[in-house]
N, C-alpha and C positions, 0 to 999 in steps of 0.2 A: 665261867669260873666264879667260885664263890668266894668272896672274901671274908675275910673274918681275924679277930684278934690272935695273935700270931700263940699267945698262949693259954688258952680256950685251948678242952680237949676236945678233940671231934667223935663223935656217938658210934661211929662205927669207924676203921682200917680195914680196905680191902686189899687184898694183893695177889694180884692175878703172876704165875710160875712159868717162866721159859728161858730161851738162851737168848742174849744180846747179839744182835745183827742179821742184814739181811739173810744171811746162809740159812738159817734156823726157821723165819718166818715161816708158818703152816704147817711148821712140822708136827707131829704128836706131841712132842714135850711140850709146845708153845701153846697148846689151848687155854692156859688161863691166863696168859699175857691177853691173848683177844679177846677175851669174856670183857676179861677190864677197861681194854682200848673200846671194846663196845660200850658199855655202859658211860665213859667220859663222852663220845660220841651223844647219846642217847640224852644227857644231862648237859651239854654243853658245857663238859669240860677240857680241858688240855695241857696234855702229861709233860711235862717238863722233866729238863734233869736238873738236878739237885745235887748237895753235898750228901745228904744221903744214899748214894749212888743209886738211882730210883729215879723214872720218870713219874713224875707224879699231881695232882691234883685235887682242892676239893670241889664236892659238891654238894646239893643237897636231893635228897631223895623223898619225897613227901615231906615233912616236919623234921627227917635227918641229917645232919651236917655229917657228910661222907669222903671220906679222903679215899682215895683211887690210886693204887703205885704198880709199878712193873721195873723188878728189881734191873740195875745194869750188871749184874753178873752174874757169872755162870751158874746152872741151876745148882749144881752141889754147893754153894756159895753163897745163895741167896740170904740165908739164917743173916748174916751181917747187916746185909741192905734193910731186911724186916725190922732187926734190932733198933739202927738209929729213926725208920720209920714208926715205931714205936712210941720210940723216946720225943721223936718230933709232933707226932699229934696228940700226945697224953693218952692210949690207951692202955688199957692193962690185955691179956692173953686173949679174957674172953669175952673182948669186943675186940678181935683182927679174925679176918676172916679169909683164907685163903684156896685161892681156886688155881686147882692141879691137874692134869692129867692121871688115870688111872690104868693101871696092866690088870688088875684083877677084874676089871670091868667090862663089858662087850663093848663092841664101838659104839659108840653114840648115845648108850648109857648115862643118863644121870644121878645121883644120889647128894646128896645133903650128909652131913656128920656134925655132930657136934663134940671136941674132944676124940681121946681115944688112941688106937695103934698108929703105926708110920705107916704099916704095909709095903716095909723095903723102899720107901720115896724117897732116894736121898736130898732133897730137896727141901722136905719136911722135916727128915732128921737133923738137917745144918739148922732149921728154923726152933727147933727143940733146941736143939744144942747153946743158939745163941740165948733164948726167953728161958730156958732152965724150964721149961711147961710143955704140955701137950692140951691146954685148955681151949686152944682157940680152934674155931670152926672150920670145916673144909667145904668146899664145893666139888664134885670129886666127876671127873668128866672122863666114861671109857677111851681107851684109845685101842682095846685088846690084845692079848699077847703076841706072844710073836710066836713065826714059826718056831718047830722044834730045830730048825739049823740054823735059827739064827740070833744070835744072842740081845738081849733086852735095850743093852745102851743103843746097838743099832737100831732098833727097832721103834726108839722113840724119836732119836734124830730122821727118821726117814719121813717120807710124807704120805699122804692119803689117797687114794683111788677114786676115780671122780665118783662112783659111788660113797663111795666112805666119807668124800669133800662134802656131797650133798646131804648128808644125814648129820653129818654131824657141824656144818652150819645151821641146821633144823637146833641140835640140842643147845651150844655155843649160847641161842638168844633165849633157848628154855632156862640156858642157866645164868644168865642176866638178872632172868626174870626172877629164879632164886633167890639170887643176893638182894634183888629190892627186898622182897617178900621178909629177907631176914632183917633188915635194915627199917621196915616199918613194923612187922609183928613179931617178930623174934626166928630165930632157929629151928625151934619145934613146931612153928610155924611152915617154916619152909620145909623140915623132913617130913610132916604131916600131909603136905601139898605134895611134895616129888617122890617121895622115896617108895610110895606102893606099900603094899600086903609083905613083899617076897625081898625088902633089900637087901642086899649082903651085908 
């Protein structure tokens, strides 16, 4: 855990997306909650909860003073938890960096964004809704759609196929590896690195 003056803004906000409680863990929606429980992992930090409703932490990542959070409620809700995690580390939109699950993406798909559309996340859109912006970055982790009978909310509260568990624990530390990448060189840094020839 890093400590530092309580108001000192920290260089980057990351906030990894899912549902509170065991029921949810490993589910599709929950991939960017464990991108971030990894990286506090990885950095020897440890998320706490807060009155921000937020387990959370900083750390530092090369030269970066890095706040780590996983909102405590529910993903369409989140936007709240971002807000005061905002307001509590001093950044502005476009240093918070949020890592999400994605439907328009194959499983185990990674991509980077900087700014830009929701792509129907309601998750994103409560995070718009609370910052009034859409400037802050995404980490954007396939979960693939669903079938055609079976509608989407389901489809991200369910869980993965031990095939599907082992690919996309593969991407999970790829996109760890992102948010460093953004966190010491910047964003286009990290779409330059992940995103290929072909991103969506």
């Amino acid at each position: 855990m890093l400590r530092t003056k309580r108001d000192t803004p920290t260089d980057l906000l990351v906030v990894g997306l899912g549902n509170p409680g065991a029921a949810y863990a490993r589910t599709r929606h929950n991939v960017g909650a464990e991108v971030v429980e990894r990286l506090a992992n990885r950095h020897h930090g440890r998320l706490r909860a807060g009155k921000e409703r937020a387990r959370a932490d900083e750390v530092r990542i090369g030269r970066r003073r890095v706040a780590l959070a996983v909102p405590e409620q529910w993903m369409n809700d989140s936007g709240d938890a971002v807000r005061r995690l905002v307001r509590r580390y001093g950044v502005t939109p476009e240093r918070l960096v949020v890592v999400h699950d994605e439907l328009d993406l194959p499983i185990a798909v990674l991509r980077v964004k900087a700014g830009g559309g929701l792509a129907g996340h309601n998750g994103l859109r409560s995070i718009k809704a609370h910052l009034r912006s859409d400037a802050f970055s995404r980490v954007r982790i396939g979960v693939g759609k669903p079938l055609s009978k079976q509608r989407g909310a389901d489809h991200v509260l369910s869980g993965f196929s031990k095939r599907e568990r082992a690919e996309i624990d593969v991407t999970l530390e790829h996109a760890a590896d992102a948010v460093e990448v953004i966190a010491t060189d910047g964003v286009d840094a990290a779409m330059n690195r992940y995103n290929g020839a072909a991103s969506p």
